[in-house]
C-alpha positions in Angstrom: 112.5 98.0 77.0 115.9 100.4 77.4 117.9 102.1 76.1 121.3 100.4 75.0 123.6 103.3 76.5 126.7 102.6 75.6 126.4 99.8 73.4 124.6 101.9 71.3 126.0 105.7 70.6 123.2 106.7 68.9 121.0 105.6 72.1 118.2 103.8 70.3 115.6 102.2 72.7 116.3 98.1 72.6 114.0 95.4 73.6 114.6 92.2 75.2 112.0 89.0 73.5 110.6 87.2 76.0 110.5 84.2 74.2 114.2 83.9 72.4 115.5 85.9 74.7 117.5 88.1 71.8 117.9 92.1 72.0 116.7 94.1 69.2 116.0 97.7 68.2 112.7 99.5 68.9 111.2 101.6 66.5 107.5 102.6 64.0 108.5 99.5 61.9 108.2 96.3 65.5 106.7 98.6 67.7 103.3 100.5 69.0 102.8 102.4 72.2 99.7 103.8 73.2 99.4 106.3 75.9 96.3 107.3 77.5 96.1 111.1 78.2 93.6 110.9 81.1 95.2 107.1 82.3 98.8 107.3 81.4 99.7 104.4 84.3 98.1 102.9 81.8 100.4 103.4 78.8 101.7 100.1 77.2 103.4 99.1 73.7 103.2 96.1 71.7 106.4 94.9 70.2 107.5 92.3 67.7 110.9 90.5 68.0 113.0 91.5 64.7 114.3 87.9 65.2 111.7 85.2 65.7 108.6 87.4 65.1 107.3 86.6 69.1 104.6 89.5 69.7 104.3 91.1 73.4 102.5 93.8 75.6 104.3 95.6 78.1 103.7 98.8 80.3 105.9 101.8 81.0 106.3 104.8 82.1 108.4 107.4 83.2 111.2 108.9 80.5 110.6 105.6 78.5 107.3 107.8 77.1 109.8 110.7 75.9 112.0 108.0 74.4 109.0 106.3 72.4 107.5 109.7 71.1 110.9 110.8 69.7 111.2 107.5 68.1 107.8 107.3 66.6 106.1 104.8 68.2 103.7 106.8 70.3 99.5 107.2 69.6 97.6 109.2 71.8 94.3 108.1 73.1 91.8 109.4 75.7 90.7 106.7 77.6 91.5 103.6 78.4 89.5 100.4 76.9 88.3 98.0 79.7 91.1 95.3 78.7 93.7 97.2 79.6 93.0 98.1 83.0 92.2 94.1 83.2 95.6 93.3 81.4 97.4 95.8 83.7 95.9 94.3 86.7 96.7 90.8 86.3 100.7 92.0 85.1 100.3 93.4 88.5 98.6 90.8 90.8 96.2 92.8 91.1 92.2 92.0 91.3 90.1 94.7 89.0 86.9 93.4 89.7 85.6 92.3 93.2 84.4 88.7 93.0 81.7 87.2 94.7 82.8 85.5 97.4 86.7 87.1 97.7 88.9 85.4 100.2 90.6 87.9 102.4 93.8 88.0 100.2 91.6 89.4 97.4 89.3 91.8 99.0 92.9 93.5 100.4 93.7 93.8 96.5 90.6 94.9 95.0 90.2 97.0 97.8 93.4 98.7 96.8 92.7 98.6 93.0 89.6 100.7 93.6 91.5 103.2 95.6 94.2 103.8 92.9 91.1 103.9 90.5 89.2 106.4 92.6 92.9 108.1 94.0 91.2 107.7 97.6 92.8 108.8 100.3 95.1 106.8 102.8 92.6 107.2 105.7 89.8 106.2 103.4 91.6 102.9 102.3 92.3 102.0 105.9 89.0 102.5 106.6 87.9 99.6 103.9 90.2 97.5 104.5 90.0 97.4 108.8 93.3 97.9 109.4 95.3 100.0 112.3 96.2 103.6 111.3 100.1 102.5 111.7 101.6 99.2 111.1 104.4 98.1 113.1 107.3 98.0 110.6 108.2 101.2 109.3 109.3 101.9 105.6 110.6 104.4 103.2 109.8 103.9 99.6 112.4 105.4 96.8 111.4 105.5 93.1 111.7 108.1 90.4 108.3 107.3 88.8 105.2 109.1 91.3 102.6 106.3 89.9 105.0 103.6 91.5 105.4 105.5 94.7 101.4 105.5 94.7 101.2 101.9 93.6 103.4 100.6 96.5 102.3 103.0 99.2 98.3 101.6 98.0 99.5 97.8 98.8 101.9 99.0 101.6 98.8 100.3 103.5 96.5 97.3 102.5 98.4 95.0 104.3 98.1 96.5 107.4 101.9 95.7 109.1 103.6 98.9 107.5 103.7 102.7 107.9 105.2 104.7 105.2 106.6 107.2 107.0 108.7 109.1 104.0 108.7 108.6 100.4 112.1 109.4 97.9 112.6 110.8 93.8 115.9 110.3 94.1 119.1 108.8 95.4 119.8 112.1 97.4 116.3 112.5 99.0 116.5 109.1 99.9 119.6 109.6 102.6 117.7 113.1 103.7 114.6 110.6 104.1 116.1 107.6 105.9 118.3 110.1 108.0 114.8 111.9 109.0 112.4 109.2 109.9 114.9 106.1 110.9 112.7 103.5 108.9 113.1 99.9 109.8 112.4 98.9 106.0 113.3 100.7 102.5 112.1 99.8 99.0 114.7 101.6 97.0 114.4 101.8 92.6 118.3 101.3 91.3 117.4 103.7 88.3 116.8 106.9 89.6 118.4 110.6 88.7 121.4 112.2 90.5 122.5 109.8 93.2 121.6 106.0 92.0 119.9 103.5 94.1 123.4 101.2 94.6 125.5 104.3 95.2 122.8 105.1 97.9 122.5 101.8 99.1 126.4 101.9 99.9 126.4 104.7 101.9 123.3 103.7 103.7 125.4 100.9 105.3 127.6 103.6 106.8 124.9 105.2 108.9 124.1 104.3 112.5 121.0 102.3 112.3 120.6 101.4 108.6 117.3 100.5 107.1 116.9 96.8 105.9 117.1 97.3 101.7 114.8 95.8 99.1 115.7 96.9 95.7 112.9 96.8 93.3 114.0 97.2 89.9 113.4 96.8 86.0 117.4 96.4 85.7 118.5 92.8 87.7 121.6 92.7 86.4 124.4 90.9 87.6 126.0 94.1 89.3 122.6 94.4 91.2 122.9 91.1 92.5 126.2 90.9 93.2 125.7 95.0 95.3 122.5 93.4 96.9 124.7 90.1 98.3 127.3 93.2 99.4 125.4 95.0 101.3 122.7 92.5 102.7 119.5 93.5 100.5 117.0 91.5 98.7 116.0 92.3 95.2 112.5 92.3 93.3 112.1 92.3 89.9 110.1 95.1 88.6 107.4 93.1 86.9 106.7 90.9 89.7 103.2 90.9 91.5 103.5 93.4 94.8 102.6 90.7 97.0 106.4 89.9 96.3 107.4 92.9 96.7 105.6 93.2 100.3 106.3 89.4 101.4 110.1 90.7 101.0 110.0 93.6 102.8 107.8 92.4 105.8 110.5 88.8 105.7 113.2 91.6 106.7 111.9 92.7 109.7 
């Protein structure tokens, strides 16, 4: 779910249906969000395709909530129902509940769930999981949403071969970062405020000892694919389990 920019003066929010694949116009009439005041990670919206009548769930966050309450789409709740945290999980690849006998892939991911459940520290997390305080490949993580910096910083640390050593809002503070700390790795969002994540990616490849670049985006758009190839970054989809996410940063190193 976007907004339509400048195909669309007014700036309506626009869905695309995941099953005919059509854009359409968001509004009270297709669309409910719900947004949990005490959860709002949490916050989802189920919309129905003005074309073919295909029903789905999504998540967001971000500016996305602004855009939904101004168009009249938003309830508030207080907390979160059991099934969401469950649905929000598996959109994630993530493990809610421990099971009985986990392989080692799965107590890493529960492990990780409970921490962003009980916002436990990074010390503590290291702690359950047995891994070294520092992992050899260092990495910089750029987003302008705070729960997906704490999201990927969470699976960063539970799997033990990265150190975050500096985190980004934008696509200034990302060059400060990278300048400071000389990361080996960076997960940089496209959409972000001021600078954006392709104008920062360019002039990252003009620095001394660039970082190796995976963007992690909503947007994969042909121009992201096409500055990725450029510039000599991967791209991940937004959307995507984080093991994807990690196995493409750690097959940069």
């Amino acid at each position: 779910m976007t907004r339509k920019g400048r195909e669309d003066r007014e700036g309506r929010l626009h869905a695309r249906c995941q099953a005919c694949n059509r854009i359409f116009a968001v509004g009270p009439a297709n669309t409910t969000a719900t947004h949990y005041r005490h959860e709002p990670w949490l916050s989802w919206a189920e919309t129905t395709c003005a074309t073919c009548g295909h029903a789905f769930r999504h998540f967001f966050a971000g500016e996305l909530l602004d855009d939904l309450i101004r168009a009249g789409c938003v309830r508030h709740e207080r907390v979160a129902p059991a099934w969401v945290a469950e649905f929000w999980a598996a959109e994630h690849g993530l493990a809610p509940v421990r099971a009985q006998a986990p392989s080692p892939v799965s107590v890493a991911e529960s492990v990780v769930w409970d921490a962003w459940l009980r916002d436990a520290s990074t010390e503590d997390i290291m702690g359950a999981l047995g891994v070294e305080p520092a992992g050899p490949i260092s990495v910089v993580i750029a987003d302008d949403d705070p729960n997906i910096l704490r999201l990927e910083r969470l699976y960063l640390i539970g799997d033990g071969r990265f150190t975050v050593v500096g985190q980004a809002r934008d696509g200034d503070e990302v060059l400060q970062v990278v300048n400071d700390s000389q990361p080996d790795a960076l997960v940089l969002d496209v959409m972000m405020p001021g600078t954006d994540g392709l104008s920062a990616l360019r002039t990252l490849t003009t620095v001394v000892r660039p970082p190796r670049v995976v963007l992690y985006s909503a947007y994969v758009t042909p121009t992201v694919v096409a500055a990725a190839r450029r510039f000599g970054a991967s791209v991940v989809e937004k959307g995507k389990s984080l093991k994807v996410l990690v196995d493409a940063l750690a097959a940069t190193a």
